[in-house]
N, C-alpha and C positions, 0 to 999 in steps of 0.2 A: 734406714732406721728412723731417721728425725722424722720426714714424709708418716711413717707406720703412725708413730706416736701422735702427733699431730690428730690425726682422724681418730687414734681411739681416743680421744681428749676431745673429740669433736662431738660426739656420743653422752660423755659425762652429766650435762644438763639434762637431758632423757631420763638416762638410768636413776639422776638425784630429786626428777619430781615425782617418782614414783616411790620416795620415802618421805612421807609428810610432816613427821618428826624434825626430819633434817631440815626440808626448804622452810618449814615454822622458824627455826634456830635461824635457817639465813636468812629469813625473811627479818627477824627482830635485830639481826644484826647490821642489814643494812648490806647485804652481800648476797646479789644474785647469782643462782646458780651458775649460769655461762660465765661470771665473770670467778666463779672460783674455778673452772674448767681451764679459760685461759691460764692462770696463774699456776694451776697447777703442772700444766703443759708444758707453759716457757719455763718452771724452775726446772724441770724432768728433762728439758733438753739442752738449757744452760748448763747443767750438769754432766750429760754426753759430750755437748760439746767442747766444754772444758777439759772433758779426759781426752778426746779426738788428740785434739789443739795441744795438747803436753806431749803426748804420746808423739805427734809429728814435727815438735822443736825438738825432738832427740835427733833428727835427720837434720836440722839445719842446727847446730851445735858446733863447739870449737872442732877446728880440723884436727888436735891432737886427741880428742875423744873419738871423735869418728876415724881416726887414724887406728885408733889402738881398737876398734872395735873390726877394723876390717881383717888389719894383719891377723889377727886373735882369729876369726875367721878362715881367711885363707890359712895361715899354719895348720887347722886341723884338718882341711882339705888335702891339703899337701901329707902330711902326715898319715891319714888313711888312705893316700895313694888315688884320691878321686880324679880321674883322669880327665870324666866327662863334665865336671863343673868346672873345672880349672881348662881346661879349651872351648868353652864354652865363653866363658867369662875374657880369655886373652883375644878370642877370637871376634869380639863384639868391639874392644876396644882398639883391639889391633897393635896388642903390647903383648911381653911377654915378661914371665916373674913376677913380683910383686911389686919390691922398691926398684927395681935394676932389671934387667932382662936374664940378670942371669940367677935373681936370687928367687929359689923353690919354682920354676918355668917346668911346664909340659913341654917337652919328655924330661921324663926321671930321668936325675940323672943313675947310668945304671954303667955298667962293664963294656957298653954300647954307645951311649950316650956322654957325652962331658956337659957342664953345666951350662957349657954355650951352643948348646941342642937346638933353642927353641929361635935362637939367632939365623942361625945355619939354614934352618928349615923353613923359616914365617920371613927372614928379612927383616926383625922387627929388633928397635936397638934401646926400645925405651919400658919402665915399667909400668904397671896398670894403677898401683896405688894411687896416684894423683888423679884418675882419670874417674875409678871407684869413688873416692872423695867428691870431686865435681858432680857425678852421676846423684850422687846421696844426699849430697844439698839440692840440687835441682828435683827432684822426687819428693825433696821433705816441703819445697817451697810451693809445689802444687798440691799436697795435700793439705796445706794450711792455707791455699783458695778456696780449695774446697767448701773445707769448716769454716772458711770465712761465709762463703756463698749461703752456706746450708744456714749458716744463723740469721743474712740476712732476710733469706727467705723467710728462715721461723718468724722473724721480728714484725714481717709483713702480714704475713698469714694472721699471729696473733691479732696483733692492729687491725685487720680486716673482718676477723669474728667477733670482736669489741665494739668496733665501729658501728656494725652489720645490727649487732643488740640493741641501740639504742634509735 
């Protein structure tokens, strides 16, 4: 997205000498086309990148928010019976239940099953919340290299078509 914006912001000088009105106005003011192009670019991506960058410290947040955001999760998993994200999810981490191997664990428990199913079956003696937790900060920590990266590019790029102007 930042890359898209960029190049159409790379354009904007083109598009603004071809309103004579306008470049007269920037001309008296002392503000050349490309140089309101840049600025308008880096504030349009300062802004992206600012909502990126908030949106992905929700994943590196206290452990008791990202706690209550997963069980909150998994219970409604559990409670519509989603069999296939709930072994999907035990099976990646290689835990069973949520807090405990035995709390809300693939298989239901059912007339069949007792709550220590998923023990029985996998070997597995530990829960996955801790593991969810780890998994969520490390996810939220590369996505805010990301946004780091992408800005410092922007910063470059900018600087290089300023540079490039004079």
């Amino acid at each position: 997205m930042a890359g898209i914006v960029l190049q159409l912001f790379a354009v904007v000088p083109t598009v603004l000498a071809q309103y004579r009105g306008l470049t007269t106005f920037l001309r008296t003011r002392s503000l050349p086309p490309y140089l309101l192009s840049n600025v308008l670019s880096f504030m349009v991506l300062l802004m992206y990148e600012t909502v990126v960058a908030t949106l992905a410290g929700t994943h590196k947040g206290p452990r008791e928010t990202l706690q209550c955001a997963i069980e909150s999760k998994w219970r409604s998993l559990f409670r519509d019976k989603d069999s296939q994200a709930i072994t999907r999810i035990q099976d990646a981490f290689q835990c069973c239940g949520l807090r405990t191997s035995r709390d809300m664990a693939f298989p239901f428990p059912d007339a069949h099953h007792g709550a220590n199913a998923c023990e029985q079956r996998y070997d597995r003696h530990f829960g996955c919340l801790e593991a969810l937790i780890d998994q969520e900060k490390h996810v939220g920590g590369w996505i805010l290299a990301v946004v780091a990266g992408v800005f410092l590019w922007m910063v470059s790029l900018s600087l290089a078509r300023c540079c490039a102007a004079y």
